[in-house]
N, C-alpha and C positions, 0 to 999 in steps of 0.2 A: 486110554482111561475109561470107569466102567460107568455105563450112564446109569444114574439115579433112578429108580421104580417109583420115587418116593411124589405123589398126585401131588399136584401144585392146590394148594390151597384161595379156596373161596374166599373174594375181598368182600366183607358185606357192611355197607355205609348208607348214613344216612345225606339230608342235604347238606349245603354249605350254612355256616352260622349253626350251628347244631344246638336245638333246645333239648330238652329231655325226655320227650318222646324218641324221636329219632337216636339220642344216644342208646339210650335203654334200648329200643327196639333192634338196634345191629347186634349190641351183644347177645337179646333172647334168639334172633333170630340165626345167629352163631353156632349160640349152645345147641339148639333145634337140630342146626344141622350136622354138626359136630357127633349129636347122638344117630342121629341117621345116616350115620356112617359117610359123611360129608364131608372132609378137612377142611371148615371155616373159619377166620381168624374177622373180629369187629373192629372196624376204623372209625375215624372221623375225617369230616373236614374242620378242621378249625380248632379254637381253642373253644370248652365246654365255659357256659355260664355260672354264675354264682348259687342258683337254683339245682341246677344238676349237683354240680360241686354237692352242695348241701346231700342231695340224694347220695348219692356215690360213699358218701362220707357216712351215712348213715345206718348204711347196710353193709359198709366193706366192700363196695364194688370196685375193679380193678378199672381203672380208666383207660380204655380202647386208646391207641396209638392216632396220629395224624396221618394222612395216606397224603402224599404226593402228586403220585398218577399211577392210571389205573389200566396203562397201556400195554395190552396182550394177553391183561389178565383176566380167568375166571371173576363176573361178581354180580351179587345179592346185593337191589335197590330196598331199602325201607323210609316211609314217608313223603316218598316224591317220587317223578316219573318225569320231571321237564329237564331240558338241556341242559339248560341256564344254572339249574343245580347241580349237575354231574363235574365230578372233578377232570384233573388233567388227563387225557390218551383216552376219553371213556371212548371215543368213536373206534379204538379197534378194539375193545373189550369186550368177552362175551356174556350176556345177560344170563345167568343161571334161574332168576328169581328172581319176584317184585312185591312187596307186599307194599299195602299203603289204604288212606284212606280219603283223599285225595279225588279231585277232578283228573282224569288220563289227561297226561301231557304229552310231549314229541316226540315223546323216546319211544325208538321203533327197534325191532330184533330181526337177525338171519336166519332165525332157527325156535323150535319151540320154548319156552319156558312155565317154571309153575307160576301161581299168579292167585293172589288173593287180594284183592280189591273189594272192601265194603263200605257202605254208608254208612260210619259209625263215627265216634267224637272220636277216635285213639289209634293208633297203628296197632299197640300192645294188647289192646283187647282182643284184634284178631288174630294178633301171638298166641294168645292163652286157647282162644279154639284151635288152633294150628298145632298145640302142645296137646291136646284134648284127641283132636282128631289122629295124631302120628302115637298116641299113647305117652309119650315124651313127658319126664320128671322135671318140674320146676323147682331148682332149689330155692330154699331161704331166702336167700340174699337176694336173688335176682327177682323173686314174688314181690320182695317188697319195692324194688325198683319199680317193677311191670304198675307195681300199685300205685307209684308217685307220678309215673307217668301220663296212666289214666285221670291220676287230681288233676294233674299240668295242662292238659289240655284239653280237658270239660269244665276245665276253672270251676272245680270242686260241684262239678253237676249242674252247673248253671249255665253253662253255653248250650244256645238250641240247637247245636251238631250230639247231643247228650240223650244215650239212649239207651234201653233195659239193659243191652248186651253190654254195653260201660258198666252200666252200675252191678250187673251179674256179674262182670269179670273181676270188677272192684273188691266185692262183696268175698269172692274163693280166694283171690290171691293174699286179702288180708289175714284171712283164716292159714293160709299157708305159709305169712310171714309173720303172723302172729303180733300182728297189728288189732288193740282192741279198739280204738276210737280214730277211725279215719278223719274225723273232720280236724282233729286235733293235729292228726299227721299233717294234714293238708295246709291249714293255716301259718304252722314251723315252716314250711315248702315255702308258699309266698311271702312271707317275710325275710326268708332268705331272697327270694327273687326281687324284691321293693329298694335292694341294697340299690342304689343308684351313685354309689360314691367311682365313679368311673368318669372317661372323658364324653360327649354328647356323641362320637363319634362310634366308640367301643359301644355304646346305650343303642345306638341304631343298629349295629351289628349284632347285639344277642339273639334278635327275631325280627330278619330281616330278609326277603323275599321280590324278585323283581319277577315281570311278568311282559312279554310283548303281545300288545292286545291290537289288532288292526294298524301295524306297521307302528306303534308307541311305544314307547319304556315307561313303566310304570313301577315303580318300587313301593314297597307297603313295608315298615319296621310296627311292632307291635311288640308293647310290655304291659305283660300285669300288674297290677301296685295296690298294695293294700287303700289307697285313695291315690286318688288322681291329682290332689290337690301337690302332690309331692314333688311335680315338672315345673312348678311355678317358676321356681329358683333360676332352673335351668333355661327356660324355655325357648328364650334368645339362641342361645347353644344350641338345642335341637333343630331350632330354624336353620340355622347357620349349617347345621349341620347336613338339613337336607339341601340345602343349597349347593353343597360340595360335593351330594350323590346325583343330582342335575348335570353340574356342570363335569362332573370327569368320568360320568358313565353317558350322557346325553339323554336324560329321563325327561319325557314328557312333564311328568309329575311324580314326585313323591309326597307320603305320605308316613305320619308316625301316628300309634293309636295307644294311648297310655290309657290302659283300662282299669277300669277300677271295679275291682272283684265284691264288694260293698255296695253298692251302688250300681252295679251293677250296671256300666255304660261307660261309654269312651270319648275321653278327651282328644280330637282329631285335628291334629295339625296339616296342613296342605298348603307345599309350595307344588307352583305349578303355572306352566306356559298359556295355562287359559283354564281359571277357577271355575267357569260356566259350566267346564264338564263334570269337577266333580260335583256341582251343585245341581245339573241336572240328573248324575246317576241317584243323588240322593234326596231332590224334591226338597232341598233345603237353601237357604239363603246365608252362606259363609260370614264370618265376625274378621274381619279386616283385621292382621293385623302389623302394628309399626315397630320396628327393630328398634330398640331403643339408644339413646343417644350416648356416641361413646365421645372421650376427651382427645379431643388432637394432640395437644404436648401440655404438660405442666403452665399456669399462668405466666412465670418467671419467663419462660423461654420462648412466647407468644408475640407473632410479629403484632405491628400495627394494625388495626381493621382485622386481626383474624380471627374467625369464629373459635370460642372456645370449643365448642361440640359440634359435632356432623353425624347425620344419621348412618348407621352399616348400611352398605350399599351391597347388590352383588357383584359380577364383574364385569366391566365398562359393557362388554360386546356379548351381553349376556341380559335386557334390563330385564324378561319375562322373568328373572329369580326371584323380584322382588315384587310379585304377585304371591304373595302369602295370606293365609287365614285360619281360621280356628271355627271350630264350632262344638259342643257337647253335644254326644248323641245318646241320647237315651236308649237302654237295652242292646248297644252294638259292643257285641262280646266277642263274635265269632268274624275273623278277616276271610275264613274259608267259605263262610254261607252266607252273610251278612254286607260282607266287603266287595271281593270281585267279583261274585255274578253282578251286582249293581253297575260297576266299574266296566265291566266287560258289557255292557248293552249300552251304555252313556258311549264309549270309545267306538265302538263296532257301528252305532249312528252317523260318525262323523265319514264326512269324505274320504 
């Protein structure tokens, strides 16, 4: 039989829980390569959010496949560099490329690779010089992606990770997707994103990120909402919810941050094995708070002496779960500058 000539093709993906940075940024960073005579194909890990969706839908973007495992294979990192994001077989995979914007994480290579890592709010911004730099054509369709991507994750210029070269790249790729009022764009974006008609568990998962800081697990889930006030409903839920990423991942602490793009500050829920640390990373004093009380059975079917209501509890040989609190923090937008380096000097303190 006659063996094939035909190059095995470049996996290029982003993290697990894929927002729309990271999706957008595998597909430009595809096409990129694809014109540089690269055969690159874009994956994902996961399913995409209701915010991308929105994007994707709006320009005709073709939605990148789910990748399995990535064992033997050539592939291109975009928006992360830690283990703990990399999907199935990455340990014999060989790193072709990394782009991101990101703190350098654990992920370490046998051999050289390209590598563009900058201080900027976007993955995609350093696409666009990366497209600039190779001479490389951005079409249409994908400008305006690259475009909604940079809203996504400067939360329309307001997160202090938000920099000239964002609002530069912002500024060409609208002209090139023929976007005349970004903010307009940008606002359709997170009202698609504010959709919260989903379970508290799938809500933790859309932008959701674990991190081991000085022998701890620490998980941080983060949503933007057009107001913050809109978790009320749920709240209970997302408690519960972090309660379930404790107990069946073994996290120190977890951590949801329902930001409010308005207002510009974050609603911060935190269960956790000992709230001191997060109140020492943050110089603040946490709002306690109580799970609220749910019905044991119907009155009718109520033995003698039995309490109609009992508080949620977490599980028996578990009680550190039900060290929960809350607190609003004013101006906390950004999980990447704002969040863990805090976190990471409050954890790194301890024994």
């Amino acid at each position: 039989m006659a063996s094939s000539s035909r190059p095995q093709r470049i996996q290029v993906f982003g993290h697990k829980n894929p927002d729309t940075d990271s999706v957008i940024a595998s597909i430009a960073l595809a096409e990129l390569q694809n014109q540089r005579g690269l055969p690159s194909s874009p994956k994902v890990q996961g399913s995409t959010n209701p915010e991308t969706n929105f994007v994707m839908q709006r320009f005709g973007i073709k939605p990148p496949r789910i990748i399995e495992s990535v064992a033997g294979r050539q592939v291109s990192l975009v928006d992360f560099s830690d283990l703990a994001q990399a999907p199935h077989g990455f340990e014999s995979s060989t790193i072709v490329s990394l782009v991101d914007h990101h703190k350098l994480g654990d992920v370490t290579t046998t051999s050289p690779l390209e590598m563009w890592v900058w201080p900027v709010g976007c993955c995609n911004t350093i696409l666009k010089s990366m497209y600039d730099f190779y001479g490389g054509y951005v079409p249409t369709y994908l400008a305006g992606g690259m475009l909604c991507a940079i809203l996504s994750d400067t939360v329309l210029f307001r997160s202090p990770t938000t920099t000239d070269a964002d609002r530069r790249a912002a500024a060409e790729l609208a002209e090139i997707a023929g976007v005349e009022d970004i903010m307009t764009l940008g606002m359709d974006m997170f009202r698609a994103k504010s959709d919260l008609h989903d379970s508290a568990d799938n809500l933790f998962q859309r932008d959701y990120k674990e991190f081991d800081i000085n022998g701890r697990r620490v998980g941080i889930g983060q949503l933007e909402l057009m107001d913050a006030c809109m978790i009320d409903a749920i709240k209970a839920d997302l408690f519960k919810a972090a309660r379930k990423l404790m107990e069946e991942r073994g996290c120190h602490t977890v951590m949801f941050l329902a930001t409010d793009i308005i207002k510009e500050g974050s609603q911060m829920l935190v269960a956790s094995r000992d709230l001191s640390v997060t109140e020492k990373a943050f110089n603040v004093k946490l709002d306690a708070y109580r799970m609220p009380k749910v019905r044991n059975v119907a009155p009718a079917y109520a033995r003698d002496n039995q309490s109609d209501y009992h508080e949620h509890q977490g599980a028996p040989d578990t009680p550190w779960a039900d060290a929960l609190a809350e607190h609003w923090m004013p101006g906390m937008m950004s999980r990447k500058k704002q969040v863990l380096p805090f976190l990471m000097d409050a954890f790194n303190s301890l024994d």
